[in-house]
C-alpha positions in Angstrom: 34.0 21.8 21.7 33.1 18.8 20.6 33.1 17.8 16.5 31.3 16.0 14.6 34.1 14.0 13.4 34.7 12.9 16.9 31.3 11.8 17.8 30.3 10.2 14.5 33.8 9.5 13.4 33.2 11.1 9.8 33.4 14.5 8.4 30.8 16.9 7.1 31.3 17.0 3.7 31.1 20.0 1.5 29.1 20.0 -1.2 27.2 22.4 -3.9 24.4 20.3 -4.5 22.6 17.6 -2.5 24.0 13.8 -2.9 21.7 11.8 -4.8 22.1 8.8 -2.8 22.6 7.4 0.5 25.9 5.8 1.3 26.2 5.2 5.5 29.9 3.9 5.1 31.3 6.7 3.7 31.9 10.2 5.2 28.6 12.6 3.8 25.4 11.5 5.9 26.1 15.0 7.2 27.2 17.6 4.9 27.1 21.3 4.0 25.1 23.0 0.9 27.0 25.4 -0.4 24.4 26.7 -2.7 21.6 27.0 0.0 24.4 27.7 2.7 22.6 24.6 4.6 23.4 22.3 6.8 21.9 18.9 5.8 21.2 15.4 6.7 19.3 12.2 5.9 15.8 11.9 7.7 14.6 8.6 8.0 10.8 9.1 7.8 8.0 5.6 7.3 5.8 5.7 4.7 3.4 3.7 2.6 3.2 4.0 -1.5 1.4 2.2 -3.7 2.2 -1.6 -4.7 0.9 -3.9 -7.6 -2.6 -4.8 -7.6 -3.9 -8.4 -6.4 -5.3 -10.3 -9.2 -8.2 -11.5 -7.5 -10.2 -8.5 -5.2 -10.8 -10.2 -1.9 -10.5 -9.5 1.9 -10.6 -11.8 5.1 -7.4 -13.5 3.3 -4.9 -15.5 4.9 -0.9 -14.5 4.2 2.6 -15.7 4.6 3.7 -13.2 7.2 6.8 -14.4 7.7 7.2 -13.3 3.9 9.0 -9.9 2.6 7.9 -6.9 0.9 9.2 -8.8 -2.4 8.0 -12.2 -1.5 5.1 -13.3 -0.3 2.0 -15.2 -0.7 -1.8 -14.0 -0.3 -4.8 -17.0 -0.2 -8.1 -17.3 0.4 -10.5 -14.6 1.6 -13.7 -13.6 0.2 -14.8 -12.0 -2.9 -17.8 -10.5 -1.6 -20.0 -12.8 -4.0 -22.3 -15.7 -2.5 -21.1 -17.3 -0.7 -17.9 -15.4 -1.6 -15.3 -17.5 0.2 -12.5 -18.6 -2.0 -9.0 -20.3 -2.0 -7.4 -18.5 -4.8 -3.5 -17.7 -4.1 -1.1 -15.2 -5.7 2.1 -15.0 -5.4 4.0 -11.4 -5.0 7.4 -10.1 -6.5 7.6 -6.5 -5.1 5.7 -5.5 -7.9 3.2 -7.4 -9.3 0.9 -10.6 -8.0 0.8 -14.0 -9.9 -1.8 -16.8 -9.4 -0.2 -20.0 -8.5 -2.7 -22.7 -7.1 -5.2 -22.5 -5.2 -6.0 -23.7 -2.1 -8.0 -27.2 -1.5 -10.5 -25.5 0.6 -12.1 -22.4 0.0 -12.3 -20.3 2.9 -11.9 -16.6 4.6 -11.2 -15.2 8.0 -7.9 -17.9 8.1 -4.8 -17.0 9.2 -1.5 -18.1 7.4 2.4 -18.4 8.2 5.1 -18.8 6.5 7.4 -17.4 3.1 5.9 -17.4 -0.3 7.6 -21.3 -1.2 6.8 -22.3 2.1 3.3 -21.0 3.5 0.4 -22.4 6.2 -3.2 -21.8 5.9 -4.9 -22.6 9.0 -8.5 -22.3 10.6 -11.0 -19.6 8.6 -14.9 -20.2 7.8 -16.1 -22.3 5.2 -19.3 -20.7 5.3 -21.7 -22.0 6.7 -18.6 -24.0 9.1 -16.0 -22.4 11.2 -12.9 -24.5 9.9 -10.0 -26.4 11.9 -8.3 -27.5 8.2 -4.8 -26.7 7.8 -3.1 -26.7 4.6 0.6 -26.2 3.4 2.1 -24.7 0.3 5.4 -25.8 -1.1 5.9 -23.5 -3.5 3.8 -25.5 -6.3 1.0 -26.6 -4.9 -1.2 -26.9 -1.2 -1.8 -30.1 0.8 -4.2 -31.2 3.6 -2.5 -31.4 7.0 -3.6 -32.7 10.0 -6.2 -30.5 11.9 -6.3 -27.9 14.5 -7.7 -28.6 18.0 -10.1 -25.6 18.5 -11.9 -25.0 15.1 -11.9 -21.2 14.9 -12.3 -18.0 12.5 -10.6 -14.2 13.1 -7.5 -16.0 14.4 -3.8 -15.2 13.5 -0.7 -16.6 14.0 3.1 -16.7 14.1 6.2 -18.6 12.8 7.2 -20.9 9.5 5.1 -23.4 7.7 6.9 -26.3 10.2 6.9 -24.0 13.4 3.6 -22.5 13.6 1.8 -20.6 16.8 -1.9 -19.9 16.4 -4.0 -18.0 19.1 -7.1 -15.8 19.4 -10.2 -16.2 17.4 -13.8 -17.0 17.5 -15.1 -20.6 17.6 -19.0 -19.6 16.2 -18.6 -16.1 14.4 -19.8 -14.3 18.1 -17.5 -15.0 20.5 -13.9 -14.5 21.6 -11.5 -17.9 22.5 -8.0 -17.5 24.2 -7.0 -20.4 22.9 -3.6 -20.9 21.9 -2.1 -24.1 19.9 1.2 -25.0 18.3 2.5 -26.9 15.0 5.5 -28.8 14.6 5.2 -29.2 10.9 3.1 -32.4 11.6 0.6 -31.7 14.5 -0.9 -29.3 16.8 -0.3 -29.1 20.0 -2.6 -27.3 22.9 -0.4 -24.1 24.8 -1.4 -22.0 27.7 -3.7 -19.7 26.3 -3.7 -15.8 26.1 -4.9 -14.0 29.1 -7.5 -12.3 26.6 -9.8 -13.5 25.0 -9.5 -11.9 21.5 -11.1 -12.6 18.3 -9.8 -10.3 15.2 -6.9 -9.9 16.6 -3.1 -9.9 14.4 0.0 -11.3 15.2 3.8 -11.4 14.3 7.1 -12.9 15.1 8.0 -17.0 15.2 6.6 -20.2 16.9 8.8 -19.2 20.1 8.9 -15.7 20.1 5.6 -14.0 19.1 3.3 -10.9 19.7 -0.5 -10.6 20.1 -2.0 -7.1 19.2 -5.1 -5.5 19.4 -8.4 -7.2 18.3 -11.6 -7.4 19.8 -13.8 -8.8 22.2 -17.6 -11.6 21.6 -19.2 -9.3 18.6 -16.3 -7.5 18.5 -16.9 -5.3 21.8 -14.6 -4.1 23.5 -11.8 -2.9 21.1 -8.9 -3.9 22.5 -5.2 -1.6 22.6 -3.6 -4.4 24.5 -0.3 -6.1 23.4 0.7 -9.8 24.5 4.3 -12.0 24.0 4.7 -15.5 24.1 7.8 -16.5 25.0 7.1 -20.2 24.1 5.5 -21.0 27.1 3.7 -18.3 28.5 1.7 -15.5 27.2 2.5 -12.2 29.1 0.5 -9.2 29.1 3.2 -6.1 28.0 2.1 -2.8 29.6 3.0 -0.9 26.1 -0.8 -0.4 24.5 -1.6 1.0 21.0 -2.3 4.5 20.4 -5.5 3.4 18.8 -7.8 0.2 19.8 -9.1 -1.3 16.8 -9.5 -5.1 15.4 -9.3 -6.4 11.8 -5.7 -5.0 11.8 -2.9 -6.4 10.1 0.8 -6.4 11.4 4.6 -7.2 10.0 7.7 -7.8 11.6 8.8 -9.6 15.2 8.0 -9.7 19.0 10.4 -6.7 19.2 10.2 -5.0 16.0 6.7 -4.2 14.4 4.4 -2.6 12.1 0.5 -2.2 12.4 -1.9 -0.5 10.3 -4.8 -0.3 9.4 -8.3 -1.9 10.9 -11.4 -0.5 12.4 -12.4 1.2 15.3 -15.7 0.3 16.3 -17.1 3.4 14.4 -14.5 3.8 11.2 -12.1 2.0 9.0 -8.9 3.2 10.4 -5.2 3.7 8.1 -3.4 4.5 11.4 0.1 2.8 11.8 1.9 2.0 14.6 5.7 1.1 15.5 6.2 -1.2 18.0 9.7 -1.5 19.7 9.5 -4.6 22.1 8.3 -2.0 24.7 5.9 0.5 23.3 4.1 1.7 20.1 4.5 4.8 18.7 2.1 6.3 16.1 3.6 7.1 12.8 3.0 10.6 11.6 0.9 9.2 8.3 -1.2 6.1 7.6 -2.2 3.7 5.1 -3.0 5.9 1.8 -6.1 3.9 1.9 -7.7 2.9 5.0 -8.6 -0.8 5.2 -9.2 -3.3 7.4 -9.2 -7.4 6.9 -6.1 -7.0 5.0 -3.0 -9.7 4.3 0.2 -8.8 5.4 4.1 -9.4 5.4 7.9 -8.5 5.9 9.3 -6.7 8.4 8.9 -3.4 11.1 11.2 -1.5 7.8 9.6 -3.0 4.8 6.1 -4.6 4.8 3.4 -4.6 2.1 -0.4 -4.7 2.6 -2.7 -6.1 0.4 -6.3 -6.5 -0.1 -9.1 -6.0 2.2 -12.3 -3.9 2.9 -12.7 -1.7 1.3 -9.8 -1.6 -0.9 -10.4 -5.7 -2.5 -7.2 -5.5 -4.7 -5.1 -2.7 -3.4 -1.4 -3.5 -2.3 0.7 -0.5 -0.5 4.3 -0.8 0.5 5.8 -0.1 3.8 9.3 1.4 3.7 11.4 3.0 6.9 14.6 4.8 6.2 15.7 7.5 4.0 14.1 6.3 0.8 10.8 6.8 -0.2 9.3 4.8 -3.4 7.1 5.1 -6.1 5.6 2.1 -8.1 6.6 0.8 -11.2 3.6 1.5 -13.5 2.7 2.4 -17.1 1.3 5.7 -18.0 0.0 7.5 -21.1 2.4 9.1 -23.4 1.8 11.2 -26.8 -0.3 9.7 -29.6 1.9 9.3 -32.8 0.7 11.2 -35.9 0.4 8.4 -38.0 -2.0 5.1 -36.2 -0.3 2.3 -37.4 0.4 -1.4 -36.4 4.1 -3.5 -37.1 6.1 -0.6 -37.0 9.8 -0.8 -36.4 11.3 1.3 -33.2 14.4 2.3 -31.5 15.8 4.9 -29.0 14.9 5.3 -25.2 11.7 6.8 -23.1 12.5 10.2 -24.0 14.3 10.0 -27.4 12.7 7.7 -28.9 12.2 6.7 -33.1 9.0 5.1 -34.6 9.2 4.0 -38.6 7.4 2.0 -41.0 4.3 -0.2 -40.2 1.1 -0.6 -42.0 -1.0 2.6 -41.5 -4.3 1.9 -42.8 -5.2 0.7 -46.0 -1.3 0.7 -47.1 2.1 0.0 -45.5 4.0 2.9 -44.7 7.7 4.5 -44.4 6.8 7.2 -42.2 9.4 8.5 -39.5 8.6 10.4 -35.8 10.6 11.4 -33.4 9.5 11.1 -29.7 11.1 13.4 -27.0 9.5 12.0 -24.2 6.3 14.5 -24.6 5.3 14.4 -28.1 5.4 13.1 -31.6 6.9 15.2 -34.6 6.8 13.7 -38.2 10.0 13.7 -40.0 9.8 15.7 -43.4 10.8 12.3 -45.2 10.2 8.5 -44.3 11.7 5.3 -45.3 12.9 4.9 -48.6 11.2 1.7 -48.6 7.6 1.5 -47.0 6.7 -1.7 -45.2 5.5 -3.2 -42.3 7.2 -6.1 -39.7 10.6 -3.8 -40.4 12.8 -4.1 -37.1 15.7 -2.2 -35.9 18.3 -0.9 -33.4 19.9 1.9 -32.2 19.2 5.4 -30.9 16.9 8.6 -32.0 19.8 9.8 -34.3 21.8 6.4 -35.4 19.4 3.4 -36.1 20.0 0.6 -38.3 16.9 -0.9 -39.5 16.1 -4.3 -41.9 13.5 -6.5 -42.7 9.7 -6.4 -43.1 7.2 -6.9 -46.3 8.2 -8.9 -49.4 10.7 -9.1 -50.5 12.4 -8.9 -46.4 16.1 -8.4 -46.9 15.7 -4.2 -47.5 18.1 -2.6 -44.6 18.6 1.1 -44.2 20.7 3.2 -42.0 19.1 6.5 -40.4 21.7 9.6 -39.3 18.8 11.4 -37.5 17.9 13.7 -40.4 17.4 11.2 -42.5 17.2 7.1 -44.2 20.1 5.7 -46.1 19.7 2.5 -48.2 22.7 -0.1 -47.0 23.6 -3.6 -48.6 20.7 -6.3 -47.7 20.5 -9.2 -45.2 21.5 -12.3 -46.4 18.2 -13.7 -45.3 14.4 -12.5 -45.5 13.0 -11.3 -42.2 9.5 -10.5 -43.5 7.9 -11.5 -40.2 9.5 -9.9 -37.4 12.8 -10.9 -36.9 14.7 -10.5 -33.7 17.5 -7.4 -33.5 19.8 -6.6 -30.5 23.2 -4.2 -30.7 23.5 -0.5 -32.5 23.7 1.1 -35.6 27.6 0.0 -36.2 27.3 -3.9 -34.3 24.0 -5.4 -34.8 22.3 -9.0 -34.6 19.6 -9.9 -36.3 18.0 -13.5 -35.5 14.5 -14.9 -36.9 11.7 -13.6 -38.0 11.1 -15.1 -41.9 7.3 -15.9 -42.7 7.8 -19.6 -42.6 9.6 -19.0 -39.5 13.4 -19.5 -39.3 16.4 -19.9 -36.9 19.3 -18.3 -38.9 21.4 -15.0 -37.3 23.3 -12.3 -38.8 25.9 -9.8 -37.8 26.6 -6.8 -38.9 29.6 -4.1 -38.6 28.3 -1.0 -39.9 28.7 -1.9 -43.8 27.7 -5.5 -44.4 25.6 -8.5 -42.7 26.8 -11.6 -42.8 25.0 -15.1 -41.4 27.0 -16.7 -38.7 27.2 -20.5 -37.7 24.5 -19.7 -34.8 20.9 -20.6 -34.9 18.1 -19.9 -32.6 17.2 -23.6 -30.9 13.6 -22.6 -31.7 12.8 -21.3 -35.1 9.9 -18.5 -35.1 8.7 -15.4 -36.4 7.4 -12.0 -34.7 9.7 -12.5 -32.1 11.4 -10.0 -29.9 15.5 -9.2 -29.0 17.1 -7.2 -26.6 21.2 -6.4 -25.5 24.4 -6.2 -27.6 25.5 -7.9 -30.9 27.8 -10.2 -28.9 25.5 -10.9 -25.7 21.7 -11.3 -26.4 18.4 -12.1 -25.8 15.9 -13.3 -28.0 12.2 -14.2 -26.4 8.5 -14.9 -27.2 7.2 -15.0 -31.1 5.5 -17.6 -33.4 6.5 -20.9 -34.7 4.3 -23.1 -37.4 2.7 -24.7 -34.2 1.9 -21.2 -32.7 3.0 -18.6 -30.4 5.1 -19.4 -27.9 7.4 -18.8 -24.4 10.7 -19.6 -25.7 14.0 -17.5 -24.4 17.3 -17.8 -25.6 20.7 -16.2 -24.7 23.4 -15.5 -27.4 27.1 -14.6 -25.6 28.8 -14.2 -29.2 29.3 -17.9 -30.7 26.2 -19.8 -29.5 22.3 -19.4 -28.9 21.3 -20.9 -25.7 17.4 -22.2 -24.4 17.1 -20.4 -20.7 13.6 -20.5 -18.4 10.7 -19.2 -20.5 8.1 -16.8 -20.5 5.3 -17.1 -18.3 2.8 -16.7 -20.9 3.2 -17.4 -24.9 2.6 -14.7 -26.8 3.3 -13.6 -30.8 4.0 -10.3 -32.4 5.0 -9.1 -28.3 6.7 -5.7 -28.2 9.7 -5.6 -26.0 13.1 -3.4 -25.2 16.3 -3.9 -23.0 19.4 -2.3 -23.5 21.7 -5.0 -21.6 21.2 -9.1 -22.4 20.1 -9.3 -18.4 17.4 -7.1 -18.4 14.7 -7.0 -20.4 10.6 -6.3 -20.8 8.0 -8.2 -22.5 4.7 -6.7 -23.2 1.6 -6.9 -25.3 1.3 -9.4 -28.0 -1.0 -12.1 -29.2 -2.3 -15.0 -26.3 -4.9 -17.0 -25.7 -7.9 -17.2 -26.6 -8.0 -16.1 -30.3 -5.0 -14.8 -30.2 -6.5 -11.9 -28.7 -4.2 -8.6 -28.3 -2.7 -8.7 -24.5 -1.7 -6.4 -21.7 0.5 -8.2 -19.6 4.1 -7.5 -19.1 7.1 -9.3 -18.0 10.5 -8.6 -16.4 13.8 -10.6 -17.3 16.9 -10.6 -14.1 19.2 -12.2 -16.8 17.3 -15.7 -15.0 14.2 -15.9 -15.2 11.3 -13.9 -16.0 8.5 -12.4 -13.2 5.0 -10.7 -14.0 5.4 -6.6 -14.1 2.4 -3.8 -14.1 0.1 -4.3 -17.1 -0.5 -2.0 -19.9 -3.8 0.1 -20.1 -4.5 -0.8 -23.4 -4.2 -4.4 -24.8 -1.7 -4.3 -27.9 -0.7 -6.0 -30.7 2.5 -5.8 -33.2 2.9 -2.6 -31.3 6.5 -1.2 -31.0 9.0 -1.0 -28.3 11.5 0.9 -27.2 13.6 2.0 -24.0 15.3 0.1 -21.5 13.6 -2.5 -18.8 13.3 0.8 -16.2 11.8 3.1 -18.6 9.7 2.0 -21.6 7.8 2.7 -24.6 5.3 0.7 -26.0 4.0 2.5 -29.5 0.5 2.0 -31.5 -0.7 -1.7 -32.3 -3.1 -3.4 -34.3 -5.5 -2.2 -35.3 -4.0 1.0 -36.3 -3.4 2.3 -32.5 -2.0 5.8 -32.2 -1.5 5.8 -28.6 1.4 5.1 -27.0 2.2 4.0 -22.9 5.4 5.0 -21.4 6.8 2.5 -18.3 8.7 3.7 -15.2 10.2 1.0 -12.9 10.3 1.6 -8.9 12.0 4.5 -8.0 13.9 5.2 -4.6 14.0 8.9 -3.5 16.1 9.9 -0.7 14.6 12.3 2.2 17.2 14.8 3.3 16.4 17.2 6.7 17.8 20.9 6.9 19.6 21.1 10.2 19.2 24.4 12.6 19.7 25.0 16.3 15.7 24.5 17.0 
């Protein structure tokens, strides 16, 4: 008899629990459970989970669908208002959108090309005027290009923002063209048109090698199931139809590989999805979680995302194929502290966390709780000295903590019963200083009223100030990593708040790419120098409490999920995957826990069915 090892060339491993991840180079994608005396394998399954939100609700918007699940543009569209047509664009990250600049004409029912630094926006309705303008994005900003030969509506296209094919469409809001043109980065060109007439229609793959699908006929009768390729030349009809005719569909992926999902039927909006393989499509076994239609899509037949449309308007779902499934990164409510209070100091992780001092209205406080990841519990005693702005680092049971009210240089040590009082810092940190490392190797940089720029270090008994200085002096900043590689971002300087990051590798401070927004009295957490979170804090206007949160790869800083509530001189703790962000002015108790993206693999019990 045949073995597995001989027709796979890897063993079935043995094992007493499931593995926890997927490795397809090592022997294991087959294996044995012991414990449920099971045999056991991956099972690659397609499904869709939820994605950031757009910033802007909108549908009839244009995309860069040559883009990925983690990069990709969305512009124009409609709002729904009067006349409702706009040429806002956002840029996505894999998990959240960012408004970049908007287009030069405002428009809806456009189709676009393209990767998220290098898009094309082409055709759409200007309302009252079915458009021919074309416009390209280079990453910063959108410029007029020359004009298409048929001005149409409901069209779509295929290719790169230098090798575009556009076909299908309707030249008056009624009817259906076949008409099929192509850009060389500087013109279009007339092609040999589709063999149907389609308006509503979606479309994938490149300027040589793309696929027509679905759509509709004038007024959007018949609903077609037909698929066509263009081969660069010629449009051929392929004898592999949908499972379900529909138009207003979006689609990911290339002539031989796609996805395509939702739409409507003639009678519904639709959440269907559909695999094409260059032959034939196939119906996946579950849809859209929300069915849409007029929606922007991108990436590929394995990982697309789809965004917007009617009647979801800011709604973005994620397309995944394989063994993984995933669910969003997002903030969600934890357990109110006991005491409200603002300008607290905190340290720990998501589910062992530590919350001390603050103000607690009408006095500052030394109070201590202890956060397990459900709830709050007081500790018997607090602080030995109450105040407010305090900072500190560590974990639940061994946190060093320093700074805060007059007179700024208090430090004490906590042993997870209770506070000892330790020598001072050399320096006053009565504004929120910055503090990176652990109870035994700390770094404290920042934070005096005035604002300041000096840095201490300290080994367990003593601090002492080092030859380092931030480049940007400021208070009610934030810090993140180790003593000897760390991160200090956002806080206030005597001109206001502001975006400034720096990294510190032991010797030096150095300026890196700022925040995207500048914000004050943020609340933040990291537990390595290369990944970090920035969230709440003051902004613009009137230095209003914020929600918005942001991501740090070690290079630069992205937009992330914002916070339910807006927050001020709130508290963080945790790492960049899994967050806390505790009470805020004025006198919050509530507190929001964060969860980055997480991958679940799907395993399949085996049997002789």
């Amino acid at each position: 008899m045949t073995t597995y090892n001989q027709i796979a060339g890897r063993r079935v491993n043995f094992l007493s629990t499931d593995p926890t991840y997927v490795d397809t180079n090592t022997n294991g994608q087959v294996w044995y459970n012991s414990t449920s005396a099971t045999l056991k394998s991956w099972l690659p399954t397609g499904a869709w989970s939820a994605g950031g939100n757009l910033g802007t609700s909108r549908y009839t918007l244009g995309a860069a669908n040559a883009g990925t699940q983690t990069a990709t543009l969305a512009f124009g569209g409609n709002t729904g208002g009067t006349p409702g047509n706009t040429g806002v664009t956002e840029a996505y990250n894999g998990i959240a959108w960012t408004p970049v600049s908007s287009m030069n004409t405002s428009k809806d029912y456009l189709a676009g090309t393209g990767t998220q630094t290098a898009a094309l926006g082409f055709g759409g309705y200007n309302r009252p005027g079915v458009a021919n303008t074309t416009e390209s994005y280079n990453g910063t900003s959108w410029t007029a290009k020359a004009t298409m030969n048929t001005a149409r509506l409901q069209l779509a296209g295929a290719g790169t923002n230098t090798a575009t094919i556009a076909f299908g469409g309707s030249p008056d809001t009624t009817a259906a063209t076949a008409a099929s043109e192509s850009w060389n980065g500087t013109a279009w060109t007339n092609t040999p048109s589709l063999n149907t007439a389609r308006r509503n229609l979606t479309g994938s793959g490149t300027q040589t090698s793309a696929l027509a699908i679905a759509g509709a006929g004038p007024s959007n009768t018949p609903q077609y199931t037909s698929t066509e390729s263009w081969n660069g030349s010629t449009w051929t009809t392929s004898p592999g139809t949908m499972n379900t005719a529909r138009y207003n569909l979006s689609a990911a992926g290339t002539q031989t590989s796609t996805v395509a999902f939702g739409g409507y039927t003639g009678t519904a909006v639709t959440s269907a999805t559909e695999l094409w393989n260059g032959t034939s499509w196939t119906s996946n076994p579950t849809g859209l979680a929300t069915a849409r239609r007029i929606s922007g899509g991108a990436g590929t037949q394995t990982a697309a995302v789809a965004f917007g449309g009617n009647p979801t308007a800011n709604a973005t779902e994620e397309w995944n194929f394989g063994v993984y499934s995933y669910s969003a990164a997002a903030w969600a409510s934890g357990g109110n502290t006991n005491t409200a209070r603002q300008a607290g100091g905190g340290s720990g992780t998501q589910t062992a966390g530590l919350f001390f001092g603050g103000r607690a209205a009408p006095a500052v406080t030394g109070a201590t709780e202890l956060y397990n990841g459900t709830a709050w519990t007081s500790n018997p005693t607090g602080m030995n000295t109450a105040r407010q702005s305090v900072k500190g680092t560590g974990t639940q049971t061994a946190t060093i903590a320093a700074g805060g009210s007059a007179p700024g240089t208090q430090s004490e040590s906590w042993n997870g019963t209770s506070w000892t009082n330790t020598p001072s810092l050399n320096n006053a940190r009565d504004a929120g200083g910055g503090f990176a490392g652990t109870q035994t190797a700390a770094l404290a940089f920042g934070g005096q009223y005035l604002s300041s720029n000096n840095t201490e270090s300290w080994n367990g008994s003593t601090w002492t100030t080092i030859p380092a200085t931030l480049n940007t002096a400021r208070r009610a900043l934030v810090g993140s990593g180790t003593q000897t590689a760390a991160l200090a971002f956002a806080g206030q300087t005597p001109s206001g708040n502001t975006t400034a990051t720096e990294s510190y590798n032991g010797t030096s401070w150095t300026t890196v790419n700022s925040l995207s927004i500048a914000r004050g009295y943020a609340s933040g957490c990291g537990a390595t120098q290369t990944a970090a979170l920035a969230y709440g804090g003051q902004i613009p206007p009137a230095a209003s409490n914020s929600i918005q949160t942001e991501a740090w790869n070690g290079t630069s800083w992205s937009n992330y999920p914002s916070m339910a509530t807006a927050r001020t001189s709130s508290v963080g703790a945790g790492t960049q995957s899994l967050a806390l962000a505790i009470g805020s002015q004025p006198y919050i108790a509530t507190t929001e826990e964060f969860t980055g993206e997480v991958a679940t693999a799907t395993s399949k019990t085996l049997t002789t069915s």
